[in-house]
ZAMARMAR-394182 format. One record per residue (C-alpha): residue number from 1; chain; x, y, z. Coordinates in steps of 0.001 Angstrom, whole numbers, plus 500000, padded with zeros to 6 digits. Layout:
BEGIN
  nulo  loro       X       Y       Z
   NUM     A       X       Y       Z
...
END
This chain:
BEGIN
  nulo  loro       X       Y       Z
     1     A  539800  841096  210327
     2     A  536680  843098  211228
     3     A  536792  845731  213937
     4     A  532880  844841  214834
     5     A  532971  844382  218920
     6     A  533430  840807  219903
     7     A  530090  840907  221416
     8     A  528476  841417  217962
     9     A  530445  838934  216215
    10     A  529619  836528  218934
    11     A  525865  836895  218206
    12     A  526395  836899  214587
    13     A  528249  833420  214619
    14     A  525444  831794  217134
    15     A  522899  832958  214763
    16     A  525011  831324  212254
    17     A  524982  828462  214085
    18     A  520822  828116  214748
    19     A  520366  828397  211014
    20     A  522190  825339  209747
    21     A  519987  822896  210872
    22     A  521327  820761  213107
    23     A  520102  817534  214304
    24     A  522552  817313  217460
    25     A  521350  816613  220714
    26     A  523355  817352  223590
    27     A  524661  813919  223674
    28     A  526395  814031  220164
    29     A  529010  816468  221328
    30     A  527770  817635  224883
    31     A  526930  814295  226955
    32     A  524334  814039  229298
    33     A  522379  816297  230272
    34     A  522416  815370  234106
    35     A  525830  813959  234911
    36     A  527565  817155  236072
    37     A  527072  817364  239594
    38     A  530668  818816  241384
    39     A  530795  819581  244880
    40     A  527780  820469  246477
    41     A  526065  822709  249456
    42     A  527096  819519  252116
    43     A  530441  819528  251113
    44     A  530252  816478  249257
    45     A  531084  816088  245158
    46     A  531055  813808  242657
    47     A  532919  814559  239543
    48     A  532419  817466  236921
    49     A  529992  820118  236459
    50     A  531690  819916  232507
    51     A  530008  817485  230677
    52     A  531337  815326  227466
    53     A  531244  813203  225050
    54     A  532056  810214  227431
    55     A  531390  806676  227427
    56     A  532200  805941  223753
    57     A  534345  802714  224091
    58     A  537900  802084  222810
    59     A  539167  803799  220341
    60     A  541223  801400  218121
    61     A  541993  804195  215312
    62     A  545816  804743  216886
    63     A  545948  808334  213918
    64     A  546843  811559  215354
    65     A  545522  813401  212850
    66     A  542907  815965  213945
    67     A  539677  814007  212701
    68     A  540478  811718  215425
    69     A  540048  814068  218265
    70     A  537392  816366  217193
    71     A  533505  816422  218018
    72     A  531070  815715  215529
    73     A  527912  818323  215027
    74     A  528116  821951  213279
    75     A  530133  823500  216711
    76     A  533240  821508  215432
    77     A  532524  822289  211565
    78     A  534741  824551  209464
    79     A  537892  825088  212462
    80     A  540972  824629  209828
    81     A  542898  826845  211664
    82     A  544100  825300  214561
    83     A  547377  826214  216548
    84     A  550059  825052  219081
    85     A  552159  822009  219332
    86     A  551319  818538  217412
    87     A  551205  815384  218900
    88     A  553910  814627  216337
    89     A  555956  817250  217743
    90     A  556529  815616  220852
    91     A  558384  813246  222578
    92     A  556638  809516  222011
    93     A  554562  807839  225596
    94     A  556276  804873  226243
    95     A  555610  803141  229891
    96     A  552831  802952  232571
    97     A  551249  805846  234334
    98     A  548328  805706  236970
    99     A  546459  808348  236763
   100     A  544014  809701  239289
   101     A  541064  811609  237896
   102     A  538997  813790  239828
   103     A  535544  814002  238186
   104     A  536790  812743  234642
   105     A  534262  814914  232295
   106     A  531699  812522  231967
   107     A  534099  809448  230379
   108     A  535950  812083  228279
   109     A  539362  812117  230320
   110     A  539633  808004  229831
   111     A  538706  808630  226159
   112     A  541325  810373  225630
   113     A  543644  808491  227820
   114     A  542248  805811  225433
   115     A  543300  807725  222271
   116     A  547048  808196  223536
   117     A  547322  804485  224164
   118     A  546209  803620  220841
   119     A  548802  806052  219313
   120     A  551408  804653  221077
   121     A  551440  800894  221496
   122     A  554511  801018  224258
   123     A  552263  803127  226392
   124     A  549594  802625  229258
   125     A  547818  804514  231566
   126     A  545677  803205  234577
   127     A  542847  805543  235640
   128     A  541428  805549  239260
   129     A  538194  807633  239147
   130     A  536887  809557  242150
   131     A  534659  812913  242868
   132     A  536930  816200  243082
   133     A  537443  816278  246664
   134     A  537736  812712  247443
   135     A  540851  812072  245042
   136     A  542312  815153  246639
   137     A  541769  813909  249928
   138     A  543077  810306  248711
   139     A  546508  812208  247617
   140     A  546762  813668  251031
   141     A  546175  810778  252619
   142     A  548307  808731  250892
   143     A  551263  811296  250656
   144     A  554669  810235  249454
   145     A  553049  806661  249227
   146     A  550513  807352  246840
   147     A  550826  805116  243401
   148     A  549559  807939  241256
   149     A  551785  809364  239138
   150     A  549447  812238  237697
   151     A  546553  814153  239088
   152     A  544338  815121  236381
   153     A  541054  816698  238344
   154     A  538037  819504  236616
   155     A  538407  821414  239279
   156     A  541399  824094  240502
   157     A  540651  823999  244246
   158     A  541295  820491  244318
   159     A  544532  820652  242553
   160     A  545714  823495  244836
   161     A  544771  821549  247994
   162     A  547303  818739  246638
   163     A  549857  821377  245849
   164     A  549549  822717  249366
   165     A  550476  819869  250812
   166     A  553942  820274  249024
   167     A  552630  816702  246558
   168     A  552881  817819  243553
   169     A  556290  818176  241237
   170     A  557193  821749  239785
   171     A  556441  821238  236260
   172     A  558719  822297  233181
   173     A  558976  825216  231359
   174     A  558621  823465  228432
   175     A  555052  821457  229700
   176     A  553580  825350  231496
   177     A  554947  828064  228639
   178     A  552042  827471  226321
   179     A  550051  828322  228811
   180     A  548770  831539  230031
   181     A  550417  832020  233716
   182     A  547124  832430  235612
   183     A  546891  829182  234820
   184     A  549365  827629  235750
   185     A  550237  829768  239594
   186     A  553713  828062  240469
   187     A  553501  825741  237985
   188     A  552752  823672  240390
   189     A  549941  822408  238372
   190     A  548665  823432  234577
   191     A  545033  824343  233209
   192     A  543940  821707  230474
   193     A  540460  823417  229327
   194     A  538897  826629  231062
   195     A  535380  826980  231493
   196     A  533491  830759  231655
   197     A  530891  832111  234377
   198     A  528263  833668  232047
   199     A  524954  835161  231572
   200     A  522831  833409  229247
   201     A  520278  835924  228377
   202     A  517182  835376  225843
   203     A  517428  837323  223084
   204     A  513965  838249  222556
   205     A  513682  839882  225908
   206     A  516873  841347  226573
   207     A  519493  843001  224669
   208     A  523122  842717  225614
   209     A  523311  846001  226720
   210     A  520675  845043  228843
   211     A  522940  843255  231097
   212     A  525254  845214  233524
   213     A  528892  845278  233138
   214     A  529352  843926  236946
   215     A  527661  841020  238467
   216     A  527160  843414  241487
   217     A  524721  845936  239569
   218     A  522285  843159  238537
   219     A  520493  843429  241788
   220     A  519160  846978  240741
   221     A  519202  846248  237231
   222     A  515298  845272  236784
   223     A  516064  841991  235513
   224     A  517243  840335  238744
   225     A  513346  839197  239518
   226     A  513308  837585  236313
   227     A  516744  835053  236678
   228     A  517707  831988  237068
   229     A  519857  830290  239427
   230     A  521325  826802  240688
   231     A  522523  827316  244211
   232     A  523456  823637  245160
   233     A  525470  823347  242158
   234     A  529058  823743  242431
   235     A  530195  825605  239672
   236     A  527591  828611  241602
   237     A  529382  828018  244565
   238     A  532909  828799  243405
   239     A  531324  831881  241870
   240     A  530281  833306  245134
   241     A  533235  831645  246647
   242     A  534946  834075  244438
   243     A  532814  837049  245195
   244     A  533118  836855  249081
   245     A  536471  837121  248890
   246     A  536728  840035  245894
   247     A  533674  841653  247285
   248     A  534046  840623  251110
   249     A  531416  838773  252956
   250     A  528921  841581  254172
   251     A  528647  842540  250145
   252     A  527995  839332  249043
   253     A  525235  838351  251458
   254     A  523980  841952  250356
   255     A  524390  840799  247010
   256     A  522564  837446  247679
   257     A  519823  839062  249791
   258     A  518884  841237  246776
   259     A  518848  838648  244401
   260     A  516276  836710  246593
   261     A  514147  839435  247522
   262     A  514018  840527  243636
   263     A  512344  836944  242964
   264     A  515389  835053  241389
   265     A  514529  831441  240732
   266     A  516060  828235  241482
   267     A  516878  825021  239585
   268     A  518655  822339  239744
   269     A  521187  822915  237570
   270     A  522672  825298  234951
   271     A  521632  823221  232449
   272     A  518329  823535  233562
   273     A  518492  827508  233885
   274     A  520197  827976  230440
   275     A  517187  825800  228878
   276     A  514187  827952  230775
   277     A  516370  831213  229090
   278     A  515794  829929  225962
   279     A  512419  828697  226682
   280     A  511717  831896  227873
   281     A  510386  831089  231456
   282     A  513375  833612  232329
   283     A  515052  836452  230946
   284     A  518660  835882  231962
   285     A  520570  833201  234435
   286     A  523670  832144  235698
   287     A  525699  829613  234576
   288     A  528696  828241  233212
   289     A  529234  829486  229038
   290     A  528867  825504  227662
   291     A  525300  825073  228948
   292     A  524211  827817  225991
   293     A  526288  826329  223499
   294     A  524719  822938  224385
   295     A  521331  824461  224297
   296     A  522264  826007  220766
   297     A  523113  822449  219569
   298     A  520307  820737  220401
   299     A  518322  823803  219394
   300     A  518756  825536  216765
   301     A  516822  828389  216953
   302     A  516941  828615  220918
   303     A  516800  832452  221207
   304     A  519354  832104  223629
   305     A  523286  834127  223758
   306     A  525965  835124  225771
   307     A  526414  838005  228465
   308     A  529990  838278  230203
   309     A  530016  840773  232968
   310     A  534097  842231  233354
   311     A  536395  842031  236197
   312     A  534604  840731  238777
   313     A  533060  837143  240278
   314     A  530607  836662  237265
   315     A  533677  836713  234907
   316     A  535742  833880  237018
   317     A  537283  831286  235012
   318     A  537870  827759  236466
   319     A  539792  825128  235193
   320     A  540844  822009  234609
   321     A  544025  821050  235444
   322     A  547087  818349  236268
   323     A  549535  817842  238250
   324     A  552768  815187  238082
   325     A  552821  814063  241775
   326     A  556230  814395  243343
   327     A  556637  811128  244389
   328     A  555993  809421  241111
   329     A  559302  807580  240302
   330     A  557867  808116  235897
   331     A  558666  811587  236204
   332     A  559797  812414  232533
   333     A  556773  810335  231054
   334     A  554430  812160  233287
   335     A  555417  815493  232637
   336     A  555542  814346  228929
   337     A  551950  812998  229567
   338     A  550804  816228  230697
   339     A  552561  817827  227795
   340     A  550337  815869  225501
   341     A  547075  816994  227455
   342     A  547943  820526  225848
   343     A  548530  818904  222578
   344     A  546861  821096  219368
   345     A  544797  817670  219222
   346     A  543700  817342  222764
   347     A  543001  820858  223462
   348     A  540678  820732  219924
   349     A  539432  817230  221704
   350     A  538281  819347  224610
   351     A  536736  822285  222967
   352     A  534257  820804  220541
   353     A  533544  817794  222849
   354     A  532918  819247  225895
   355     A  532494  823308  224562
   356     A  535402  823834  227258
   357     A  538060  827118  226532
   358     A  540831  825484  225144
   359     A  544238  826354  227371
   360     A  546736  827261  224466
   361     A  546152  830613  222072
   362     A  546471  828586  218784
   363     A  542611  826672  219650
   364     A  539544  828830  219418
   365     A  537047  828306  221226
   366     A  533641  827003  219492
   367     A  530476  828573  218949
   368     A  531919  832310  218080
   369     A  532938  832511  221608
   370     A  535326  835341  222239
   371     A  538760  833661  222834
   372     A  539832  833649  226045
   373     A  542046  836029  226436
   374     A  539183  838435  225320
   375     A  537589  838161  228658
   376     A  538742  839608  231264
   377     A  538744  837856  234428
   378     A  538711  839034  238044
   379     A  542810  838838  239570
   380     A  541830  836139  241834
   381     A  544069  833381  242760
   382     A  541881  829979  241717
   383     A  543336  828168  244905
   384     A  541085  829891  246622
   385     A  538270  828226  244886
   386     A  538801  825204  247503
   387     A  537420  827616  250940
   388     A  534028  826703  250152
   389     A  532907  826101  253724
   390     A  532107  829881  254537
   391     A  530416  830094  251119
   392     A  528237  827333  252420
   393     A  527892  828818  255502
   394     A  526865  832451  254042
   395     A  525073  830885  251329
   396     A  522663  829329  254735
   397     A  522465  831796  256563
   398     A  520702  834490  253967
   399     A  518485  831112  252880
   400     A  519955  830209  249516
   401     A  520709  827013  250799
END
């Protein structure tokens, strides 16, 4: 093992990546381009701001070996060593699950549900799709008479507002250990793939070292007039949700105020900002870590990497997650269900399909991304993620919005 700084390594490997050619486009191993919307400024959402392979029919294979569950393009070449518990390993699905998903990944969630049923002929799961909020609100609604058994949503907040309500079963040691405990608060739900806050940056006008170590120095950094932002999209949103309450509101719409009066520029999306960084329309941006790896794939030589700021709102990790509902009466299947979502498979299913941070040590990441316990996250509690209405409100009032 090398003792070259991640950062270096991480360059090294994209660079490896841009020179083998490949003829991916995002929707070999990244899905569509446009289908990631999550909540937005009104309040509103509709799914996942992660996009994935999605879409691809039924799977009729019924193998468990990993060929099965991993993404095709040059991201998901050459990972032989993979970690963590087999599907093997566990206890076999037998029985009938509902499952509500909130957002869903772009068709990847049912894909996989799809997979699992094929392995194991006794077992079933029906999935009721819905945006984020609106299949939390459903649970709450429905309460102790909801038919779900599982909650399987993209995004934290919406699993902690289910939780809150005192709906969701404590899960067991054995379905939360693998997991690291930040992800997991209570174990009243478990992460299933993690995705990174970022600064793409383009590597012919910026070095690394170019970028601050805190999100809160960019302002007077001299490259906040030449960034990129997507305020309506909700992956930004939890970001500054994170920072008003890390940084506290008056810092924030400080931080916000600057980053408009330097000349930042908006888009619709991240996808959108990570493609003008590596078209170089922009210097740097912010956005979610898969949008450069997606950019890599489709582009080779994008001049295009990685920034991750330390500690603080830019380096905020949000996660999928489930939850076992506590009035399911399938109980031991559900928690066994959930056990499988952090399978060796599934977690390699979600990291070279969708790019996402695989929950369990034994998967790397793709793309020469540091792992994830490499980064180093702000102590913030991710149910927190849900108070986005003064976020909105802030986000307004300085003109963002």
């Amino acid at each position: 093992m090398t003792d070259e700084p991640t950062s270096k390594r991480r360059r090294r490997l994209l660079g490896t990546i841009a020179g083998v050619g490949l003829v991916g486009v995002a929707g070999c191993s990244g899905g569509s381009d446009d289908n990631g919307t999550e909540s937005t400024a009104d309040g509103t959402d509709a799914g996942t701001d992660t996009p994935g392979e999605g879409g691809s029919g039924v799977d009729t294979s019924g193998s468990a070996e990993f060929s099965e569950f991993r993404g095709s393009g040059a991201l998901a070449e050459g990972r032989t060593e993979i970690g963590g518990t087999r599907i093997e390993e566990l206890p076999a699905l037998s029985g009938e699950l509902t499952v509500y998903l909130g957002g869903g990944e772009g068709g990847l969630y049912r894909d996989l549900i799809g997979k699992l049923e094929n392995i194991y002929p006794d077992f079933s799961a029906t999935p009721r799709a819905y945006g984020t909020s609106e299949a939390a609100n459903t649970l709450i609604t429905e309460g102790a008479s909801t038919p779900a058994d599982v909650f399987w949503s993209v995004d934290a907040g919406s699993l902690a507002a289910v939780a809150a309500e005192d709906l969701t079963a404590t899960l067991a040691d054995e379905v939360v250990d693998p997991v690291p405990e930040e992800f997991h608060p209570d174990s009243a739900w478990v992460g299933t793939a993690g995705r990174a806050r970022a600064i793409p940056y383009n590597t012919e006008a910026l070095d690394e070292s170019d970028v601050p170590d805190s999100v809160m120095d960019l302002p007077d950094s001299g490259i906040a007039g030449q960034m990129g932002w997507a305020p309506t999209y909700g992956a930004f949103q939890a970001f500054i949700t994170a920072m008003r309450i890390t940084e506290g509101e008056e810092a924030t719409r400080n931080w916000l105020q600057s980053m408009v009066d330097a000349g930042t520029t908006e888009y619709g999306n991240e996808f959108f900002v990570s493609n003008a960084v590596a078209d170089g329309e922009l210097q740097a941006g912010f956005a979610n870590h898969y949008y450069a790896l997606r950019v890599q794939e489709a582009r080779p030589d994008a001049p295009i990497d990685l920034a991750f700021t330390s500690g603080d709102a830019g380096a905020l990790i949000n996660v999928a997650g489930a939850a076992v509902l506590e009035a399911s009466p399938q109980q031991e299947l559900a928690m066994n269900f959930v056990r499988h979502l952090l399978s060796a498979e599934a977690q390699e299913f979600f990291a070279t399909r969708a790019y996402a941070y695989p929950m369990i040590p034994g998967v790397p990441p793709v793309g020469g991304l540091p792992r994830i316990d490499e980064l180093n996250p702000p102590e913030f509690d991710l149910a927190r993620l849900s108070e986005i209405g003064p976020t909105v409100d802030l986000m307004r009032e300085v003109g963002v919005l």
